[in-house]
Short mmCIF file of the C-alpha atoms (twelve columns), coordinates in Angstrom:
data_MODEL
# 
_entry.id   MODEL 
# 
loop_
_atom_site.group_PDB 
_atom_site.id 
_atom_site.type_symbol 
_atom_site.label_atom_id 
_atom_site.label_alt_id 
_atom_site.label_comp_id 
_atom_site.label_asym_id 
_atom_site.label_seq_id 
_atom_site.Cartn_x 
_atom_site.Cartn_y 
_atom_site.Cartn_z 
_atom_site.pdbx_PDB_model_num 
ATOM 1   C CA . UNK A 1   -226.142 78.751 12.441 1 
ATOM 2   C CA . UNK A 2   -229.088 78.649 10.276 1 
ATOM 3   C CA . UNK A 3   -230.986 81.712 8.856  1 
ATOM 4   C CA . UNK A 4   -234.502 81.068 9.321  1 
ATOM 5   C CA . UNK A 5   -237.451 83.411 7.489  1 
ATOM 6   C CA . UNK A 6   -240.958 83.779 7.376  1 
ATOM 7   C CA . UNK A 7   -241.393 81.061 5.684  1 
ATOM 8   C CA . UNK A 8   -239.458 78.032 7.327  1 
ATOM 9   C CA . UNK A 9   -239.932 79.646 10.883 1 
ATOM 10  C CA . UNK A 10  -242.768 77.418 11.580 1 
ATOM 11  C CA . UNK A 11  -241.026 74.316 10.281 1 
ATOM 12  C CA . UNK A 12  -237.782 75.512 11.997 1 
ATOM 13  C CA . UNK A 13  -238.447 76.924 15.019 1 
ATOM 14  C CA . UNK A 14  -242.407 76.222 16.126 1 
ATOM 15  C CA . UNK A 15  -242.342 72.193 15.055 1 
ATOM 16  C CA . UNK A 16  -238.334 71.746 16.227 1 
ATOM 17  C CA . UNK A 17  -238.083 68.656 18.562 1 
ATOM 18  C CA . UNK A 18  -235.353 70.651 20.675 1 
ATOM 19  C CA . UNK A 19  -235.358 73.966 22.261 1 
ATOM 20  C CA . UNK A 20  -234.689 76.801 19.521 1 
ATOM 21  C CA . UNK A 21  -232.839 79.762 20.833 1 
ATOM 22  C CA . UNK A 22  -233.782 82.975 17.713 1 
ATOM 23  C CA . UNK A 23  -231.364 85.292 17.613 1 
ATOM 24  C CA . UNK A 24  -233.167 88.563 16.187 1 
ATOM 25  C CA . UNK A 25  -230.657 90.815 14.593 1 
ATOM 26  C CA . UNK A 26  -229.796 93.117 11.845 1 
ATOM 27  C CA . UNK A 27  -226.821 94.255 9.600  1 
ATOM 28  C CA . UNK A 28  -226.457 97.366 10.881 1 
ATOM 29  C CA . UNK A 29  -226.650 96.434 14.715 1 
ATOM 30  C CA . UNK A 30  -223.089 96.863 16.442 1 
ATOM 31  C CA . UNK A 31  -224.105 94.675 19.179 1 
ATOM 32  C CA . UNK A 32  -225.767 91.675 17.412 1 
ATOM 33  C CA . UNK A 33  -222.497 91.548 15.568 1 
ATOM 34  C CA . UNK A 34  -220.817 91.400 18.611 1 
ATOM 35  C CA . UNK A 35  -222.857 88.833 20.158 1 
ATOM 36  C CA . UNK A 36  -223.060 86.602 16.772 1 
ATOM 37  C CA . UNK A 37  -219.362 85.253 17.657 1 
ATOM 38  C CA . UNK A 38  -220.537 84.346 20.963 1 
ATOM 39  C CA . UNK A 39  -223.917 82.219 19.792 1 
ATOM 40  C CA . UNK A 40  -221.826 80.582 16.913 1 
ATOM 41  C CA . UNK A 41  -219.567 79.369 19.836 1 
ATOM 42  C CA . UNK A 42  -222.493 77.897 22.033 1 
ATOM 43  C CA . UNK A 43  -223.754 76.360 19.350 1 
ATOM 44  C CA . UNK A 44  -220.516 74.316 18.438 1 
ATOM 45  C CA . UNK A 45  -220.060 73.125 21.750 1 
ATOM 46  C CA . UNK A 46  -223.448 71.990 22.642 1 
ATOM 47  C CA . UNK A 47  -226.485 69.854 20.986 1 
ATOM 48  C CA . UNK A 48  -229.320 70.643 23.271 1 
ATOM 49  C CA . UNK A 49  -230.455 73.544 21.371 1 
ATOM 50  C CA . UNK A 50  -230.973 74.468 18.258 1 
ATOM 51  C CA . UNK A 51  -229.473 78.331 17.848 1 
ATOM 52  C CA . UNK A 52  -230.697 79.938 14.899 1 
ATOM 53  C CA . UNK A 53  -230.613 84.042 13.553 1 
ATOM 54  C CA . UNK A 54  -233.792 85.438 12.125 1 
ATOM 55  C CA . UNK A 55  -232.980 88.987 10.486 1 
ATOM 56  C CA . UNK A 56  -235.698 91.442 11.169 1 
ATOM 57  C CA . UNK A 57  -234.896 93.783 8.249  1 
ATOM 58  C CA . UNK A 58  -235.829 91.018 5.690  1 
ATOM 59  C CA . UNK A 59  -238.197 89.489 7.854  1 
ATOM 60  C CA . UNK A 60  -240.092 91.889 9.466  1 
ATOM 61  C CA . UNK A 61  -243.578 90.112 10.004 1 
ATOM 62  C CA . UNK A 62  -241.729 88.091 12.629 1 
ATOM 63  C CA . UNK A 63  -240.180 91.002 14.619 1 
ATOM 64  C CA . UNK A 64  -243.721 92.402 14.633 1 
ATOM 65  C CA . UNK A 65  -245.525 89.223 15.515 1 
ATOM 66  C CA . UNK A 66  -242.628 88.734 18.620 1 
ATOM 67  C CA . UNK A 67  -242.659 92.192 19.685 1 
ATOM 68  C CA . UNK A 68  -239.112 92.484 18.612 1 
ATOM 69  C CA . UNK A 69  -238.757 96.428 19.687 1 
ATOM 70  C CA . UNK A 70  -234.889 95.890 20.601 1 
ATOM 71  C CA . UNK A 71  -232.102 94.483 18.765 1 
ATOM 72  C CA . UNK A 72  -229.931 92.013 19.396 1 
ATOM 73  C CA . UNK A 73  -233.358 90.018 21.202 1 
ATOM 74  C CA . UNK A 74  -233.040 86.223 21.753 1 
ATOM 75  C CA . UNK A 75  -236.350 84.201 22.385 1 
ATOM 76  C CA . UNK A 76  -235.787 80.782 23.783 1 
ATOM 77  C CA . UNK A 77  -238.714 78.194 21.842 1 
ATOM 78  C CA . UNK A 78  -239.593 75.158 23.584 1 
ATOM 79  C CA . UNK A 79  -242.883 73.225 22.301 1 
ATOM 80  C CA . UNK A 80  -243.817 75.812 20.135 1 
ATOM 81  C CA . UNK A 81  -243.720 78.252 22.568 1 
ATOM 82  C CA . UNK A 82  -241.395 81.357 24.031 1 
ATOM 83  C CA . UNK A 83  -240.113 80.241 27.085 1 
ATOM 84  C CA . UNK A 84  -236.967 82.733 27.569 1 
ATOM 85  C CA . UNK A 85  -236.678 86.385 26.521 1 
ATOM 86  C CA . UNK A 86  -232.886 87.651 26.349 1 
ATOM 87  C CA . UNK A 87  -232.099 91.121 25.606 1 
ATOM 88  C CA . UNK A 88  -229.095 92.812 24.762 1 
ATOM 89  C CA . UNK A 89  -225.380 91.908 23.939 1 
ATOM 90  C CA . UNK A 90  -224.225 89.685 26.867 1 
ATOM 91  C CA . UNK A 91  -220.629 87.838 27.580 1 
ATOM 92  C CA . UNK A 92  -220.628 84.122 26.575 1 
ATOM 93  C CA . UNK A 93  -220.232 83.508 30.723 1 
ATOM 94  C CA . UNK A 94  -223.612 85.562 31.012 1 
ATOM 95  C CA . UNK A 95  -225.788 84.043 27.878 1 
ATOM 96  C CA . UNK A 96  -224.624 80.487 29.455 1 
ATOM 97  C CA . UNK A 97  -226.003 81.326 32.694 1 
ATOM 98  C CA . UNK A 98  -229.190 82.389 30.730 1 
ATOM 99  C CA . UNK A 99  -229.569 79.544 28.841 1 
ATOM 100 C CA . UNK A 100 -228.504 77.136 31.360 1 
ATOM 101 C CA . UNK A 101 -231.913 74.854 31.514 1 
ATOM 102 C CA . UNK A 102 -231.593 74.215 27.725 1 
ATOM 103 C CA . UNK A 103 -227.992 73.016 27.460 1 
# 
């Protein structure tokens, strides 16, 4: 999975031809360690999205511009656009289910 910052978010995420899921996350977050497994698995066994980590530590300008106020916080992009908030460590079976429309 790619890291994505400030600067190559627009390029990366906004402008992608695919949906983009951004996984928001930090070092020091238990859970977005937990889930990071999980994402790195969808990611291998699918090509209809683009799943990308954005850490808010280094990047903070894009958890405040997203209203990141929890961690681990997926956004679902499509079109430039958030069309999917997920929040919170979730079994692969669950995050599937989430993500479902953009597999």
């Amino acid at each position: 999975m790619k890291n994505v910052t400030t600067s190559t978010f627009d390029a990366d995420v906004l402008q992608a031809e695919k949906p983009v899921l951004v996984d928001f996350w930090a070092e020091w977050c238990g859970p977005c360690r937990a889930v990071a497994p999980i994402l790195e698995e969808i990611d291998t066994e699918q090509d209809g999205l683009e799943i990308v980590k954005v850490n808010v530590d280094e990047n903070p300008d894009l958890a405040q511009q997203y209203q990141i106020t929890s961690i681990p916080n997926m956004k679902v992009f499509s079109g430039g656009a958030v069309v999917k908030d997920i929040i919170g460590a979730k079994p692969k079976a669950a995050l599937e289910a989430d993500l479902a429309a953009y597999l």
